[in-house]
LOMAR-35524 format. One record per residue: z, x, y negated of N, C-alpha, C, CB in turn; residue number from 1. Coordinates in steps of 0.05 Angstrom, whole numbers, plus 32768, in hexadecimal, padded with zeros to 4 digits. Glycine has a CB too. Layout:
% residues N
Z, X, Y, Z, X, Y, Z, X, Y, Z, X, Y, NUM
...
This chain:
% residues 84
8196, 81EC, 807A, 819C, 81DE, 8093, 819A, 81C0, 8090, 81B8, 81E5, 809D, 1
818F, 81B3, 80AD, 818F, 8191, 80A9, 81AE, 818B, 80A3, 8182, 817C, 80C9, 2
81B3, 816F, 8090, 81C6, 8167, 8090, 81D6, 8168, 8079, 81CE, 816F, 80A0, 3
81D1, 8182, 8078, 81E4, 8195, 8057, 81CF, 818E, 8041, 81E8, 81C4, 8058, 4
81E9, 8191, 802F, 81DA, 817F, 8019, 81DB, 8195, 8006, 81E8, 8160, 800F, 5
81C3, 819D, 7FF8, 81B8, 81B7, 7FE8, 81B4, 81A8, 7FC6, 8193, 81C4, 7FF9, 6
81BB, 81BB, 7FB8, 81A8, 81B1, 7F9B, 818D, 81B2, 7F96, 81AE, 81BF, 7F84, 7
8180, 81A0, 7F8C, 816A, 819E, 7F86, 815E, 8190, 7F69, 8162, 8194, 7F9C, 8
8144, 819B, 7F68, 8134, 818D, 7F52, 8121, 817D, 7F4F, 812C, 819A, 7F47, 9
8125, 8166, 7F4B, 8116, 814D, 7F53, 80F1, 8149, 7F3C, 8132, 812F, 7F4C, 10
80E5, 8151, 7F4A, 80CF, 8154, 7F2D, 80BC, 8133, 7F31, 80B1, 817A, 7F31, 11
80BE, 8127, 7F4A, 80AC, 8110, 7F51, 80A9, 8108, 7F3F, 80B1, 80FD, 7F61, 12
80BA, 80FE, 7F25, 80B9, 80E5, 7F0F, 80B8, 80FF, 7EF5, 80DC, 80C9, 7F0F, 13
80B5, 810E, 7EF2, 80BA, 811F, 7ED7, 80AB, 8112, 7EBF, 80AF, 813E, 7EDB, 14
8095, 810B, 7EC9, 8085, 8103, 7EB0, 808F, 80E3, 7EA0, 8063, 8100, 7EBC, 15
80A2, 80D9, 7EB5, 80B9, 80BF, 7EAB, 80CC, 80BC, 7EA3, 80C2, 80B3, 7EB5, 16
80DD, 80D5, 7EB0, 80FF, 80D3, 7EB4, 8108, 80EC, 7EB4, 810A, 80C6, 7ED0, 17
80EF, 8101, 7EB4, 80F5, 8118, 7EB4, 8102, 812B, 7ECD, 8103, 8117, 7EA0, 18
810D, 8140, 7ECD, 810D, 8155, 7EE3, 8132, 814B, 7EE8, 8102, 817F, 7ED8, 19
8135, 8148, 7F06, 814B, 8137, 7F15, 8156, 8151, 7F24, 813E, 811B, 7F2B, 20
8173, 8152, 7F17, 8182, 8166, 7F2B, 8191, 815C, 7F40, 8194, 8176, 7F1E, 21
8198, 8157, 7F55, 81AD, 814B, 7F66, 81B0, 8158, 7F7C, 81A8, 8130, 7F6D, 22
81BB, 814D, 7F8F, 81C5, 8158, 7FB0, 81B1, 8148, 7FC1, 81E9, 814F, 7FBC, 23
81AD, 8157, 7FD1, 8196, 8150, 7FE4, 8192, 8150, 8003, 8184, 815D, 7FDD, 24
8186, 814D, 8011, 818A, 8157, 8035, 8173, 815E, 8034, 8191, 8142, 8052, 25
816A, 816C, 8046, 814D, 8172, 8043, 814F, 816C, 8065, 8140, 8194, 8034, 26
812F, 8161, 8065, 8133, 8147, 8084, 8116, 8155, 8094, 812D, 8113, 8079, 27
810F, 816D, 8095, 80FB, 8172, 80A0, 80DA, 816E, 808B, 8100, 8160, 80B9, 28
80CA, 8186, 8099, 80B1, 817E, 8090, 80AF, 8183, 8076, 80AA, 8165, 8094, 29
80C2, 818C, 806E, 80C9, 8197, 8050, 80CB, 817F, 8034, 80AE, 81AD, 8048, 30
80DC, 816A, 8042, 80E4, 815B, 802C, 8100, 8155, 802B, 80D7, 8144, 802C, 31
8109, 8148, 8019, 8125, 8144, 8017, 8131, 812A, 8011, 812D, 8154, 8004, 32
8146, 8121, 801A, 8149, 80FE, 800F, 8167, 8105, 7FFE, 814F, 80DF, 8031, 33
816B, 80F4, 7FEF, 8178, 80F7, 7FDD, 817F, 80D6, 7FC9, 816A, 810E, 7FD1, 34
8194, 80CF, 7FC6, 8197, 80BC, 7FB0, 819C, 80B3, 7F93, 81A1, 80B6, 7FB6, 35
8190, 80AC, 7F81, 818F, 80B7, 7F5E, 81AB, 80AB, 7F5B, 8171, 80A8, 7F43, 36
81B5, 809B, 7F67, 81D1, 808C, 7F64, 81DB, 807E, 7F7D, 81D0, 8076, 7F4D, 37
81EA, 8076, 7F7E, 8206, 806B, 7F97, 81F7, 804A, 7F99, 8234, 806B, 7F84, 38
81F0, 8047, 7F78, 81DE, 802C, 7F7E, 81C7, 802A, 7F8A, 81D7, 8021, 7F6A, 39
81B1, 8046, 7F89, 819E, 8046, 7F96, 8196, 804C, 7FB1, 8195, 8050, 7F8D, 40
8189, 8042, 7FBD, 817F, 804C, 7FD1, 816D, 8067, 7FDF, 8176, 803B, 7FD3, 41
817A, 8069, 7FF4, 816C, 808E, 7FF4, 814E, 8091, 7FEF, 816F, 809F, 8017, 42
8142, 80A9, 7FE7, 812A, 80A5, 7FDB, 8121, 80C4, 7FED, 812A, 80A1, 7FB4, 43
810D, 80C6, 7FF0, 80FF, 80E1, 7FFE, 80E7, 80E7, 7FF1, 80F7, 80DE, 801D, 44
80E9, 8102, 7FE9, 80DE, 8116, 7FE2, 80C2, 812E, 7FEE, 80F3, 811F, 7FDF, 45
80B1, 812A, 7FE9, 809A, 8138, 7FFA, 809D, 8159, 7FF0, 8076, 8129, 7FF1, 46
8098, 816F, 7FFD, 8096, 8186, 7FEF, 8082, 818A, 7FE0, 8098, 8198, 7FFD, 47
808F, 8199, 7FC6, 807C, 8195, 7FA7, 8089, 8188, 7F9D, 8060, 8187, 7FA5, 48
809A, 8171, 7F9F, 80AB, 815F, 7F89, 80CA, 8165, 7F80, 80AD, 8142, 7F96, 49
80CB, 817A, 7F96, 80E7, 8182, 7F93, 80E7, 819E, 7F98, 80FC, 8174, 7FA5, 50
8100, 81AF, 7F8B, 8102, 81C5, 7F89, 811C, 81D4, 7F90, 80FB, 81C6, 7F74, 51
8127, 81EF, 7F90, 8142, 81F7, 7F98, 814A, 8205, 7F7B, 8143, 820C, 7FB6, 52
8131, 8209, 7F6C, 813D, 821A, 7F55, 8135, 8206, 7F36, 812D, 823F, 7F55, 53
813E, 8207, 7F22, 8139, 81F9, 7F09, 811A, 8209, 7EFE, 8156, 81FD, 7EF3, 54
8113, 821F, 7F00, 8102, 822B, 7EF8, 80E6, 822C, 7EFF, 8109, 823B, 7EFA, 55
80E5, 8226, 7F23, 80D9, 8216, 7F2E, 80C1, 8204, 7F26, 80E9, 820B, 7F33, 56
80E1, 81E8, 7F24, 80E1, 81CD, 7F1C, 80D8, 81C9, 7F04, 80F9, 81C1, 7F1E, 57
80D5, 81E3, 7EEA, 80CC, 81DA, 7EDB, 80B2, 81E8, 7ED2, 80DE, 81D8, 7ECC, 58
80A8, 81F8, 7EE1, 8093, 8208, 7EE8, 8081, 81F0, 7EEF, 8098, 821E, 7EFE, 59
8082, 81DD, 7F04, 8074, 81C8, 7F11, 8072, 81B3, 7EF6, 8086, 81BC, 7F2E, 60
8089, 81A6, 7EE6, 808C, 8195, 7ED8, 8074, 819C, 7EC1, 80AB, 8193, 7ED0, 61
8077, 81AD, 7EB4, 805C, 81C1, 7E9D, 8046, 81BC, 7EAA, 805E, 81E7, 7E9A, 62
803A, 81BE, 7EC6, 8025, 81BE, 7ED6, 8025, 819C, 7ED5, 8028, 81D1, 7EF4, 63
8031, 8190, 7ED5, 802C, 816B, 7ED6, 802E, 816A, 7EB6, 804B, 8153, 7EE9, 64
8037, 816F, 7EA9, 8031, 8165, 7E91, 801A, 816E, 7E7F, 8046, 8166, 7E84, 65
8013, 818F, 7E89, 7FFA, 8194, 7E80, 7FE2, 817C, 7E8D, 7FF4, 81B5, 7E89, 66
7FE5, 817E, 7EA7, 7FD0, 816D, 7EB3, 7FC8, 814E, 7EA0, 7FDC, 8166, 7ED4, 67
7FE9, 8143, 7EA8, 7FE0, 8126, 7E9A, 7FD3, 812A, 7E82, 7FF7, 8113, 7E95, 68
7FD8, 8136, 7E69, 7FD6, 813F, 7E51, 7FB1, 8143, 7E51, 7FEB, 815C, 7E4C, 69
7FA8, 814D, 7E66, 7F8C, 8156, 7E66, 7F80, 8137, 7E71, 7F85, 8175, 7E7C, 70
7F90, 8130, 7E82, 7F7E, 810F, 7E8C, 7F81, 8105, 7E73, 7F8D, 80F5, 7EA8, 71
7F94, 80FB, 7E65, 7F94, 80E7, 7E50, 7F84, 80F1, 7E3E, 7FAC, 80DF, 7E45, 72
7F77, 810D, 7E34, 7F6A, 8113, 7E22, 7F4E, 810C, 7E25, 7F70, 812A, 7E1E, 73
7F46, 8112, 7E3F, 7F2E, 8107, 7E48, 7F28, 80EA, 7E49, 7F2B, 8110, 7E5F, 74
7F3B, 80DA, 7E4C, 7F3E, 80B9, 7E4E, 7F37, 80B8, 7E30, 7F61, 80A9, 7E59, 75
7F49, 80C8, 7E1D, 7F43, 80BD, 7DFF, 7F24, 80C8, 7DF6, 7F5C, 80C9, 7DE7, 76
7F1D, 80DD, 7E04, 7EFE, 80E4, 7E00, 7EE2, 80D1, 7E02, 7EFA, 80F8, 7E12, 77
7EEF, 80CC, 7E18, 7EDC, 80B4, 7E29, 7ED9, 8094, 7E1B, 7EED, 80AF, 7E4B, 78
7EF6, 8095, 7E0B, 7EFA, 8077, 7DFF, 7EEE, 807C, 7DE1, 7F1E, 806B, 7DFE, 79
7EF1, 8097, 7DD6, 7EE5, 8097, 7DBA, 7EC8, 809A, 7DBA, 7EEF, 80AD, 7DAA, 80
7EB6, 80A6, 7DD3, 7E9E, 80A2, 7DDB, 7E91, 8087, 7DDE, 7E9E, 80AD, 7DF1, 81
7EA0, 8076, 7DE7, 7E9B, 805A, 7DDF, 7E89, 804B, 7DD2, 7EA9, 8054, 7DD5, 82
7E71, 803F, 7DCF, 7E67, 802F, 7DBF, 7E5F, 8017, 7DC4, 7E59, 8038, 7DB6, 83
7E64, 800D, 7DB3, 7E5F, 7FE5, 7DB7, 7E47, 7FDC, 7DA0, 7E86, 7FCC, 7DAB, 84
């Protein structure tokens, strides 16, 4: 329901700060706003970045870190290909 505030799993930053559990609203359109602290300001969530279960959230997190893992390998391919 709008308003009520649900647990969730924050994956937006995983590859920084890693997978974010907190309380959330979910505000339509299938995203959610939510604050990492009392100091921060509310932050919103697209669907795909957040989750209702941990298993989920870390199902997605494996899928971003395989990914990056394959860009940077190719970046280092491309740089050892190199010649001057």
């Amino acid at each position: 329901m709008r308003g009520e505030k649900i647990t969730v799993w924050i994956t937006k930053y995983t590859l920084t700060t890693g997978i974010m559990k907190t309380k959330a609203r979910e505000c339509g359109d299938g995203m959610v706003v939510y604050r990492r602290s009392a100091k921060h300001f509310e932050e919103y969530c697209h669907k795909g970045e957040w989750f209702t279960s941990e298993s989920d959230a870390k199902g997605k997190a494996e899928e971003m870190r395989t990914k990056k893992i394959r860009s940077l390998e190719k970046k280092l391919n491309q740089v050892k290909a190199m010649e001057f």
